[in-house]
C-alpha positions in Angstrom: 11.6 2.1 -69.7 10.7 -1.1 -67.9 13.0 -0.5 -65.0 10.8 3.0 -64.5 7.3 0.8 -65.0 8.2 -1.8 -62.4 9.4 1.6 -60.2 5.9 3.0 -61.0 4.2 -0.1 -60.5 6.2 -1.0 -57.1 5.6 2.8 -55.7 1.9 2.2 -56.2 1.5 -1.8 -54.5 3.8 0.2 -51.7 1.2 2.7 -51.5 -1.9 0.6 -51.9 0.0 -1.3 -49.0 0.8 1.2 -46.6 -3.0 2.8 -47.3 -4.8 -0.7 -46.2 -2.3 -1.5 -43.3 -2.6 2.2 -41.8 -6.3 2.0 -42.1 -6.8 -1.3 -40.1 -4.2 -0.1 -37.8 -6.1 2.9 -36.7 -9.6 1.1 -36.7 -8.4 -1.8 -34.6 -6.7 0.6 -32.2 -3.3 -1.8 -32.6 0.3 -0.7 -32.7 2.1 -3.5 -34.7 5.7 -3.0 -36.1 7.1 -3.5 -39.0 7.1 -7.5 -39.7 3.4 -7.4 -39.0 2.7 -4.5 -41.0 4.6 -6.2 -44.0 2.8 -9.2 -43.9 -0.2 -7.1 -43.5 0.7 -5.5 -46.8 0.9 -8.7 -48.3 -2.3 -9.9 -47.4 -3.9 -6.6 -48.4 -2.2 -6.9 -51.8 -3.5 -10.8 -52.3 -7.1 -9.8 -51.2 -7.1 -6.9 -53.8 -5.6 -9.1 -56.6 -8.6 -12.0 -55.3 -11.4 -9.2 -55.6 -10.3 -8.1 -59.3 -10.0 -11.6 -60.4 -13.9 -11.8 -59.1 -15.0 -8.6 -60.8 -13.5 -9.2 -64.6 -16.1 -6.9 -65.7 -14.8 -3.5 -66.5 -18.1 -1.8 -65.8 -18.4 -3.9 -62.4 -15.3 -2.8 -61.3 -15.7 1.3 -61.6 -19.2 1.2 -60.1 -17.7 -1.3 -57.2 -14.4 -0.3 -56.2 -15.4 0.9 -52.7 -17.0 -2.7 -52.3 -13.2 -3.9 -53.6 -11.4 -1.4 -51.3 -13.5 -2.0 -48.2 -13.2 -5.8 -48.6 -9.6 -5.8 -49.1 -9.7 -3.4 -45.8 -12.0 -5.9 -44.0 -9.8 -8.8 -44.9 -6.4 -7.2 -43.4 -8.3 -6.0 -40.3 -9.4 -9.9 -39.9 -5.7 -10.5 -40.3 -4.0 -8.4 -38.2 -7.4 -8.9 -35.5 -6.1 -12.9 -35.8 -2.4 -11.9 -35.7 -3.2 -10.3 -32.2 -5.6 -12.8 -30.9 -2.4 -15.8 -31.5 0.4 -13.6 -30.8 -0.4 -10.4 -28.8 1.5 -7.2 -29.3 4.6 -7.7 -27.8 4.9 -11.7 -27.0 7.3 -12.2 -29.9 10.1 -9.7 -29.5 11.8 -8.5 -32.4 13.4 -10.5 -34.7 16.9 -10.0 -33.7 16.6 -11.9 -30.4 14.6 -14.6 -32.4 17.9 -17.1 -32.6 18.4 -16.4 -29.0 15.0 -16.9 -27.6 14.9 -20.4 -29.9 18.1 -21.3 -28.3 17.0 -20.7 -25.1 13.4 -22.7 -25.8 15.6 -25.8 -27.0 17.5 -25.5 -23.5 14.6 -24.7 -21.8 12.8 -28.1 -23.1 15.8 -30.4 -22.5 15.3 -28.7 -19.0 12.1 -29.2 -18.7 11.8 -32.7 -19.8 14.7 -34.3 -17.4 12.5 -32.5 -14.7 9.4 -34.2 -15.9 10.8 -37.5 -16.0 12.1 -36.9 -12.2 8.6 -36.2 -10.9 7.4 -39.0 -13.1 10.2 -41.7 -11.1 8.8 -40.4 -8.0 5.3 -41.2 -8.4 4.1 -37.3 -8.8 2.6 -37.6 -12.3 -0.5 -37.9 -10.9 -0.4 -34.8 -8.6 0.7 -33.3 -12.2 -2.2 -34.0 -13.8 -4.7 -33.0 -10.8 -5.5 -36.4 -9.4 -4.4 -36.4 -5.7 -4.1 -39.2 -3.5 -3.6 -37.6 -0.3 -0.8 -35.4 0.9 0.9 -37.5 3.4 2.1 -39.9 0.1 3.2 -36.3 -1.9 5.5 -35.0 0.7 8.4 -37.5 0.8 8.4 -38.2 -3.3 8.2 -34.0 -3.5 11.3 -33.6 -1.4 13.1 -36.7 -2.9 12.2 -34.9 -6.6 12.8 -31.3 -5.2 16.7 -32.9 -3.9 17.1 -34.6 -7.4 16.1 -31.5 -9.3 19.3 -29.4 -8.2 19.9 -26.2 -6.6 17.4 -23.9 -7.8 14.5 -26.7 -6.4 16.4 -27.5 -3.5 16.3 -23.9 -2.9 11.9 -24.0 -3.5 12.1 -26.5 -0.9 13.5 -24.4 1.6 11.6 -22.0 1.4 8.2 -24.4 1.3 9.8 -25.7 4.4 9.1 -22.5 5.9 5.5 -21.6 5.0 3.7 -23.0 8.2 0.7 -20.6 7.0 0.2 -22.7 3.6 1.5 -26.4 4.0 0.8 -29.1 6.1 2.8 -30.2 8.5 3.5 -33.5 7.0 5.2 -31.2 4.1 7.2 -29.1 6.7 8.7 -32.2 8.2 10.1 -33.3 5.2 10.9 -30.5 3.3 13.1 -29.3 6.4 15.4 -32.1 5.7 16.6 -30.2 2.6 18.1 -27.6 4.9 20.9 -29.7 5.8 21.1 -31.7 2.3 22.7 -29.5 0.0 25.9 -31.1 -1.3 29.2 -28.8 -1.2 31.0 -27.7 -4.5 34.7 -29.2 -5.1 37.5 -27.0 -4.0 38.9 -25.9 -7.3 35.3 -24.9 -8.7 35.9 -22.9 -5.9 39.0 -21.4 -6.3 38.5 -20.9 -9.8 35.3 -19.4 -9.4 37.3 -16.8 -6.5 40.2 -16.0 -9.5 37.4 -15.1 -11.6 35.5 -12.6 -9.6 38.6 -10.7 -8.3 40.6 -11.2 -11.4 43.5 -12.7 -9.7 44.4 -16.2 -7.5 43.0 -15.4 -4.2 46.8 -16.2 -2.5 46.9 -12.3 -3.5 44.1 -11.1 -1.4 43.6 -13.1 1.3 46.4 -14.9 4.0 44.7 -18.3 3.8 41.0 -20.2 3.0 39.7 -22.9 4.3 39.0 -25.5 1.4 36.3 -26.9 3.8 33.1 -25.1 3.7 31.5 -24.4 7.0 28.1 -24.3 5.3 26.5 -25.3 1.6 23.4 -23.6 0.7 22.0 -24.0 -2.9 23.0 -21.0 -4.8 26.3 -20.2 -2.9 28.8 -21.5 0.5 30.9 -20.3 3.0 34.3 -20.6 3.5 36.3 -19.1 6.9 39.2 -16.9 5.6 41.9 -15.2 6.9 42.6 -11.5 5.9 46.3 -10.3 5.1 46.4 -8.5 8.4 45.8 -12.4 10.3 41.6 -10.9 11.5 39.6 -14.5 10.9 36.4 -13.9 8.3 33.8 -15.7 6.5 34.1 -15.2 2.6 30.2 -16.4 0.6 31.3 -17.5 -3.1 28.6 -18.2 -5.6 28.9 -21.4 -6.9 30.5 -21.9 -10.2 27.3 -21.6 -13.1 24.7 -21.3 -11.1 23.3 -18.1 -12.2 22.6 -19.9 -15.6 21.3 -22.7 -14.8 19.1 -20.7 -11.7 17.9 -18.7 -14.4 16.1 -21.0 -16.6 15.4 -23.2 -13.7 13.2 -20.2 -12.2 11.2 -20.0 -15.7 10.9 -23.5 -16.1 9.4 -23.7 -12.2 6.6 -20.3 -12.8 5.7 -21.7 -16.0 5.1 -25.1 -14.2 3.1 -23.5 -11.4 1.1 -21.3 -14.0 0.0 -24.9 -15.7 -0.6 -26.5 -12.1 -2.7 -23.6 -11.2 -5.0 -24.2 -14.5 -5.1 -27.9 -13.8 -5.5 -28.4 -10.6 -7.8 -27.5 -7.5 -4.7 -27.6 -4.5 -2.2 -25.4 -6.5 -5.0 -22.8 -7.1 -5.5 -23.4 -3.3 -2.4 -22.3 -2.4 -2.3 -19.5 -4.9 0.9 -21.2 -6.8 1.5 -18.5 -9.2 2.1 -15.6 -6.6 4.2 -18.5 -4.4 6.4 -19.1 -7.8 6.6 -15.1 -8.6 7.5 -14.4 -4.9 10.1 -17.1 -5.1 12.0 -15.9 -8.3 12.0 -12.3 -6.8 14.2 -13.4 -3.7 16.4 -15.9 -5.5 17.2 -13.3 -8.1 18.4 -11.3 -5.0 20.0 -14.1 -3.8 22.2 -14.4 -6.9 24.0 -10.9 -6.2 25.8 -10.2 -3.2 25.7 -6.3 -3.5 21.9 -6.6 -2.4 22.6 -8.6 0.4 25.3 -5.8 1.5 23.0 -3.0 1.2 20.6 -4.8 3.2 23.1 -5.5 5.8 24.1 -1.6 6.0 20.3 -0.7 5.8 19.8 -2.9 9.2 22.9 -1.8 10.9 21.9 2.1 10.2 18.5 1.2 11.7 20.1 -0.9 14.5 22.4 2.0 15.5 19.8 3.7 17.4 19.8 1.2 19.8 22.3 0.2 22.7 24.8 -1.0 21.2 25.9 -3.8 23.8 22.5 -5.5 23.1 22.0 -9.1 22.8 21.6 -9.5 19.3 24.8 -9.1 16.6 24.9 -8.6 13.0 28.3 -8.9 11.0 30.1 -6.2 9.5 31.3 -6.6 5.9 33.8 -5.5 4.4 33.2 -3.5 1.6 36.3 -3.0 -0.5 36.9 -7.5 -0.5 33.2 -7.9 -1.5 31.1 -7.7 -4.7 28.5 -9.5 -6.9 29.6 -13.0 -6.6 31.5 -12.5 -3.5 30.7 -11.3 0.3 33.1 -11.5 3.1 31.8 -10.4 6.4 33.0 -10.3 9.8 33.8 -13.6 12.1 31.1 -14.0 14.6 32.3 -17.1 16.8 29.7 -19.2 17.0 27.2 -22.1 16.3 24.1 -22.2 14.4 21.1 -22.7 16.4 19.8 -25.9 14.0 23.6 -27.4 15.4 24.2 -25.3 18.7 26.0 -28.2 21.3 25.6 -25.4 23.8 21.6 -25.7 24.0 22.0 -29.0 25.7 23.6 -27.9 28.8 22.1 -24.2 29.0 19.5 -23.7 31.6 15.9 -23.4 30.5 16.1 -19.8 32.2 18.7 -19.1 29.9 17.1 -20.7 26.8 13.9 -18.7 27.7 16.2 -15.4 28.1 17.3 -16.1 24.0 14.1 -16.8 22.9 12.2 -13.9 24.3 15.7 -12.1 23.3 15.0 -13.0 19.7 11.7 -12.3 19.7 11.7 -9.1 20.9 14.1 -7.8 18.8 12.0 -9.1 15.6 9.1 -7.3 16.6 11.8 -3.9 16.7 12.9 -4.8 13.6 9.3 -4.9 12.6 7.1 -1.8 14.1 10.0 0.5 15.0 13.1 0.0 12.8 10.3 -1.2 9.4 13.3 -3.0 7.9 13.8 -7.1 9.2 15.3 -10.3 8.9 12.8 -12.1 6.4 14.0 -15.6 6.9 15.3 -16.2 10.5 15.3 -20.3 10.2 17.7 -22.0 12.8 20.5 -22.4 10.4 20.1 -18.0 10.1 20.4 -17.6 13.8 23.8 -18.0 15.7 24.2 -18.7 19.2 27.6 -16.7 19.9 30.7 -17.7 22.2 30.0 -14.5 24.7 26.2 -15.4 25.1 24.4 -13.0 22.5 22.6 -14.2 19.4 24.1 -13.5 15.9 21.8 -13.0 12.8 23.5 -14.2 9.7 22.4 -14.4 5.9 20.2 -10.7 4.8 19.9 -12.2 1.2 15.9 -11.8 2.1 14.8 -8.6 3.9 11.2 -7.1 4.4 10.2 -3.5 4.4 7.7 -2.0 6.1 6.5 1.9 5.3 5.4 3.8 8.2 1.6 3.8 7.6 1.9 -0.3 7.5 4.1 -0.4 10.8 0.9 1.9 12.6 -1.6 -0.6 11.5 0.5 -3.4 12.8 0.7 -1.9 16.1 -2.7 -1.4 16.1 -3.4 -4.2 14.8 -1.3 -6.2 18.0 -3.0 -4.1 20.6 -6.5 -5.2 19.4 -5.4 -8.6 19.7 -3.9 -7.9 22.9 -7.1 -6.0 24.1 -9.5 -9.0 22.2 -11.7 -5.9 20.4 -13.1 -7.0 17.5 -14.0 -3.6 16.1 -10.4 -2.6 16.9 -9.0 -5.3 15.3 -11.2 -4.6 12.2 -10.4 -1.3 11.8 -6.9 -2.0 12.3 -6.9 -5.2 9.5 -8.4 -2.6 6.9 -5.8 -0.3 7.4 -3.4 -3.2 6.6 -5.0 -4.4 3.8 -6.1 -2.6 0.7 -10.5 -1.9 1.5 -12.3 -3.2 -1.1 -15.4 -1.3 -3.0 -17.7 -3.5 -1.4 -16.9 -5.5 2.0 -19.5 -7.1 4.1 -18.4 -5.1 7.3 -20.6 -6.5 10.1 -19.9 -10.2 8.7 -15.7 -9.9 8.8 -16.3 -8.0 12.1 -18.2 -10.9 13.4 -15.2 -13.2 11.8 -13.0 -11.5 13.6 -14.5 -11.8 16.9 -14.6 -15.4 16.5 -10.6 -15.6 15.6 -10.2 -13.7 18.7 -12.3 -16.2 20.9 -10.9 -19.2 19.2 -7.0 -18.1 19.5 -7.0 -15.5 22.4 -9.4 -16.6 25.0 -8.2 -17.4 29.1 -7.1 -20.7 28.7 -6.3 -21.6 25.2 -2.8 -22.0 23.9 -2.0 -20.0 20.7 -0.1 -21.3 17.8 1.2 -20.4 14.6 -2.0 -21.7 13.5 -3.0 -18.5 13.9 -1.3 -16.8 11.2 -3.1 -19.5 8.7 -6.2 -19.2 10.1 -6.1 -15.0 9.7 -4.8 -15.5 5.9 -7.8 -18.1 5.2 -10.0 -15.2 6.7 -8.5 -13.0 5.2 -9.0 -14.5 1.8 -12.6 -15.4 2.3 -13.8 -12.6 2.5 -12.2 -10.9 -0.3 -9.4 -9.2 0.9 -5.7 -9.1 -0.1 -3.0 -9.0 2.2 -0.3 -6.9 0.3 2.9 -8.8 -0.2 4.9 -6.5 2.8 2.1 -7.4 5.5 2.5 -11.0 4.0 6.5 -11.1 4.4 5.8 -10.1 8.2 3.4 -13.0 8.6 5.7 -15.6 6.5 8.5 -14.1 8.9 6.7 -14.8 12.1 6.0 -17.9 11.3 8.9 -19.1 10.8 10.3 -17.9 13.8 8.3 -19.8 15.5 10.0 -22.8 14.9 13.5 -21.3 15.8 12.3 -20.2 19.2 10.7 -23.8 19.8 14.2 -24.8 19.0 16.0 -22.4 21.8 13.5 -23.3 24.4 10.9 -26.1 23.7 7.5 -25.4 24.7 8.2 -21.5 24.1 4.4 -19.7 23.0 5.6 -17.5 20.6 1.6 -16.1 20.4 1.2 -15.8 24.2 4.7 -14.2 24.8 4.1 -11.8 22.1 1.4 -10.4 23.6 3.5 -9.2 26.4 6.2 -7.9 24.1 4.3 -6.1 21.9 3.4 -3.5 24.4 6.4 -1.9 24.7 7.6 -2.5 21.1 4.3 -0.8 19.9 4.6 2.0 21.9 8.3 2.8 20.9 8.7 4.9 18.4 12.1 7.3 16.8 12.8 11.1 17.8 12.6 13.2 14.5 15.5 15.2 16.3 17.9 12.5 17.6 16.8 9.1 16.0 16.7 7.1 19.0 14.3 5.5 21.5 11.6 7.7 22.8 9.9 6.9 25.6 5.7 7.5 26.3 6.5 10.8 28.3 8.4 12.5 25.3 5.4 11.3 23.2 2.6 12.3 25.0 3.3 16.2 24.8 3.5 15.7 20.6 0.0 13.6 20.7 -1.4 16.3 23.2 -0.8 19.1 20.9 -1.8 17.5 17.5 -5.2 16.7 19.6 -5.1 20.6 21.0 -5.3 21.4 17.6 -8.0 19.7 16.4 -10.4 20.0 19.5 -9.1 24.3 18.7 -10.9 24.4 15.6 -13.6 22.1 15.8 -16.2 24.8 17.5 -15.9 27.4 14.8 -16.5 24.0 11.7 -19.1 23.0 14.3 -20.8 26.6 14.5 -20.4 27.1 10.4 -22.0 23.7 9.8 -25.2 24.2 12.7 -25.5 28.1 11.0 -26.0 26.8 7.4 -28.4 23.9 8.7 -30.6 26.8 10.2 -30.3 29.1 7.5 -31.6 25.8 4.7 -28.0 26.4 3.0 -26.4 23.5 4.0 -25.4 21.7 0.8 -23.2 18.6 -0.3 -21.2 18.8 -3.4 -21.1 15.9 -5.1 -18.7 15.6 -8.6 -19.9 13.0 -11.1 -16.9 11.4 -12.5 -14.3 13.2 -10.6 -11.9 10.4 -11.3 -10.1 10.0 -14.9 -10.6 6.2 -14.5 -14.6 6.9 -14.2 -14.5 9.1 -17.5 -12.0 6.8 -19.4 -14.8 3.8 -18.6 -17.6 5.8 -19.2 -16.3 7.1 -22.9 -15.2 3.8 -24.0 -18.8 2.2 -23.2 -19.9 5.4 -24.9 -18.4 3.9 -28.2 -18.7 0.6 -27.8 -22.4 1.4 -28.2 -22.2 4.0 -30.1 -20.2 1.5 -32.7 -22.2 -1.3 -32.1 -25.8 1.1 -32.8 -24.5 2.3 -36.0 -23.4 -1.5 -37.0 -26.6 -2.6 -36.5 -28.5 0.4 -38.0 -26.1 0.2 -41.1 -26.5 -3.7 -41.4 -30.4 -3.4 -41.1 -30.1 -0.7 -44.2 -27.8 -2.4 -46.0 -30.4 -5.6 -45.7 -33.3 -3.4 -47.1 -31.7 -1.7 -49.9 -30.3 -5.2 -51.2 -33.8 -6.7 -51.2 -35.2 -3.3 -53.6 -35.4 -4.9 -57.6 -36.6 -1.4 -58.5 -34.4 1.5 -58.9 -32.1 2.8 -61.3 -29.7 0.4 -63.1 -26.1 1.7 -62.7 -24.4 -1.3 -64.4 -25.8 -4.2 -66.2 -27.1 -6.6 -63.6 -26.5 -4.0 -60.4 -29.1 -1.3 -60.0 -28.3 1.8 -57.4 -30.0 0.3 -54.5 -27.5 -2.9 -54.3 -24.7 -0.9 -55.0 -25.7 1.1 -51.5 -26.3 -2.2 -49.7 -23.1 -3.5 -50.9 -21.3 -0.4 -49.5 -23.7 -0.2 -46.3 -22.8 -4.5 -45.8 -18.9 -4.0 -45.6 -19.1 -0.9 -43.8 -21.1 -3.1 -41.2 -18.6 -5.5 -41.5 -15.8 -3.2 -40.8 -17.5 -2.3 -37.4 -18.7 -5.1 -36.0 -14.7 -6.8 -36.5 -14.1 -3.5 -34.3 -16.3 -4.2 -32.0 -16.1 -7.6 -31.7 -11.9 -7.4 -31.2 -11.9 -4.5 -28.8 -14.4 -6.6 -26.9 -12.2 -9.6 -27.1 -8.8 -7.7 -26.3 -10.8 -6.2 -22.8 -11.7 -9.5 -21.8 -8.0 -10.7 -22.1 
């Protein structure tokens, strides 16, 4: 008998439970699982046993059990509303990965606080805390911390090294020096690391190794090897436990740049969230070799429409030796340009040849083939035994579609040209066009970028590329991140060509270029080079076509305006987005009308002494107003979180 009671008595709290936490589910619009909803029931449960401990009265609690039920309801939708407002739907996972994710919090802080107490021996704390003191003393403690930090930093400060559009030049002087400073990883990490990813010593694959890397980078090096059939190659191993510590290293460094950005006026200047974002994205890629071997077979597909005795090389790999924590590609003999002995004795005609060389085939990577080299540093670039240049390490590649590659042709012919109104039309078909956009002032922008950079007589720079972001940014727009990887591309070029020929104007030299890249486009039929005599019959006939039928619109259009039936259609709230926004304000106000209205109600009728008495003490009115006050209640928690949850 009791075990059927406490059966009955359990079925009921269950269903009292599941009522209340279905009920504030549905008018707080949440979808909560099932810890939340249990500790919702609970709640529910308390708040119902609280309210019949206040009503003892029997005849209190039959005449107000809606006041009980809709307080109980009001309390868990305050619950839940708080629940969301401290955690939000989704930030804690489900339970099972709860001992992971603590784990990985614990490591995280260890992590975290050794990197804290290296900025804070380096005299950065105050940086930390927002309280610069000029950014000639940051840049040598900030490389000196970045080195410290290990590879994942040292890896940040590479790539920092190579944002001429954002940093100093005080911070691009030192952070360079990282290029060149990354410590090589002990032989047998090495070799073990090589057993691991092919499962067997590496005597049974390749002829011999070289134990001496021929470069260190931060997440992986390079070793030359020798294949069993005696061909010379290079063979990139990932160094041994870097993908862990990379890993947490990456979440430790955008949590850091979200805090920095919240703290302090230069990180929000230089936009340190997107930088930090943008930065895990290509490390991530970095850490598995397979991308960098589709991008390699992505550029040689594109390359293969052009000559193939051209002066620019890209290594081969070889498939079936290669994998995620391994790459071996073909032997290019060579020296990097950062360490090229062969620079000092080579003509400047010749150094000028390479440069423009490089250059040009940047800008076919860019408008013709829309797949490039995103990080073409010196250490990248090979100067080659047989005279061409070599381009080494696709880890990073940019895209660009087709409708981004015509507005950066465009875009380089308004420059060339110096029209302003070009040049603006051309930067809006770049950029995403905001709803509102003051046109004649950007235009006018323009035309002063173009007098201050492109004028006879002045000497462009990569300034330039700074100066466009800053404009850009001031007045509203956003460059999307392919146009950006273009610019951040450019720009570091520009220091490799300085370092093939000092004295080499990328800007000026470009403009020549970019009239015959910008004009070259691909044959649908054969895939190669056309030239502007096979596309002038194509742009000819799309034109014929248009000038065909514009008569006929022209005559319909002049008929109807002299007949008074010409008419515009005009659809109010054609887009889904429009109606969504409209129907939710809808009942926002519509909830927030009847909130008020039944709080002003609820206010008279509790102020009424005459009426009849339904229990002793409680007469018919109050028991309305009672009602009529949690009702309000109800609705203006509704109100009040959907409001809150739209502003997050």
């Amino acid at each position: 008998m009791k075990v059927a009671q406490f059966s009955l008595v359990l079925l009921v709290m269950s269903g009292f439970m599941t009522a209340f936490v279905v009920s504030a589910r549905r008018l707080l619009g949440l979808h909560i699982g099932f810890i939340r909803a249990l500790f919702a029931g609970l709640v529910s449960l308390a708040g119902l046993g609280v309210f019949n401990l206040v009503m003892q009265r029997p005849e209190q609690q039959g005449a107000l059990t809606g006041v009980q039920f809709g307080s109980t309801l009001l309390v868990t939708m305050g619950f839940l509303a708080a629940w969301e407002v401290v955690f939000p739907s989704g930030s804690m996972g489900s339970p099972a990965s709860w001992p992971r994710a603590l784990r990985s919090r614990i490591a995280r802080g260890r992590r975290y606080s050794h990197i804290v107490s290296i900025a804070v021996r380096h005299g950065l704390r105050p940086y930390l805390r927002g309280r610069s003191t000029g950014s000639v003393r940051l840049a040598r403690p900030l490389r000196l911390a970045l080195e410290e930090g290990g590879p994942t930093f040292v890896k940040l400060g590479q790539m920092l090294s190579t944002r001429h559009d954002m940093l100093p030049p005080e911070f691009i002087s030192e952070l360079s020096r990282l290029q060149s400073q990354v410590p090589p990883e002990p032989w047998p990490a090495v070799e073990k690391s090589l057993a691991e990813a092919y499962g067997v010593p590496w005597e049974e694959i390749f002829k011999d190794v070289d134990p001496v890397p021929l470069a260190s980078a931060s997440v992986a090096q390079v070793h030359a090897v020798w294949l069993r059939g005696g061909e010379k190659a290079v063979i990139k191993v990932l160094r041994p436990g870097v993908r862990t510590v990379v890993e947490r290293d990456l979440d430790i460094i955008c949590r850091l740049a979200a805090m920095l950005e919240r703290r302090t006026r230069w990180a929000r200047t230089l936009g340190m969230v997107g930088l930090a974002e943008g930065f895990a994205a290509s490390v991530h890629e970095e850490l598995d070799f397979r991308v960098e071997a589709a991008n390699i077979a992505t550029v040689a597909a594109a390359w293969a429409r052009r000559p193939q005795d051209g002066p620019i090389r890209l290594p081969s790999v070889r498939e079936e030796l290669s994998g995620e924590r391994v790459l071996v590609l073909e032997w290019l003999p060579g020296e990097s340009i950062g360490a090229a002995k062969r620079l000092a004795t080579a003509t400047d005609a010749e150094r000028l040849d390479w440069a423009r060389a490089l250059l040009t085939s940047m800008f076919d990577q860019i408008l013709v083939d829309g797949v490039f080299h995103a990080d073409p540093h010196p250490g990248n670039i090979l100067l080659l035994d047989d005279g061409r240049i070599g381009l080494i390490d696709f880890g990073s590649v940019g895209r660009v579609d087709a409708q981004l590659r015509s507005g950066l042709k465009l875009f380089l012919l308004a420059v060339n040209t110096g029209d302003p109104a070009a040049l603006y039309d051309a930067l809006l078909q770049i950029v995403p066009r905001p709803d509102e956009i003051d046109e004649r002032g950007l235009e006018r922008a323009l035309g002063r970028f173009l007098s201050r950079h492109f004028v006879p007589g002045s000497t462009p720079s990569v300034q330039v590329f700074a100066d466009l972001l800053q404009l850009v940014a001031r007045y509203g727009l956003t460059v999307p991140p392919e146009a950006a990887a273009v610019f951040r591309a450019l720009a570091t070029l520009e220091g490799t060509l300085t370092k093939i020929s000092p004295g080499f104007n990328m800007v000026d030299e470009a403009r020549g270029a970019t009239l015959g890249t910008a004009r070259r486009g691909t044959s649908p039929g054969q895939g190669g080079p056309v030239s502007p005599e096979q596309v002038l019959p194509g742009e000819l006939l799309a034109a014929w076509e248009l000038l065909r039928r514009l008569p006929r619109r022209l005559d319909r259009v002049t008929s109807a305006l002299e007949q008074g039936r010409l008419g515009v259609g005009v659809r109010l709230f054609a887009d889904a987005r429009d109606r969504r926004y409209v129907r939710t304000l809808v009942h926002q106000v519509l909830l927030t009308f009847i909130a008020a209205t039944s709080g002003l109600m609820s206010a008279i009728l509790l102020t009424i002494q005459r009426g009849p008495e339904v229990v002793p003490g409680t007469g018919l009115f109050q028991l309305l107003g009672y009602h009529l006050l949690v009702i309000t209640a109800l609705l203006v928690l509704r109100v009040l979180f959907v409001i809150s949850r739209e502003e997050r």
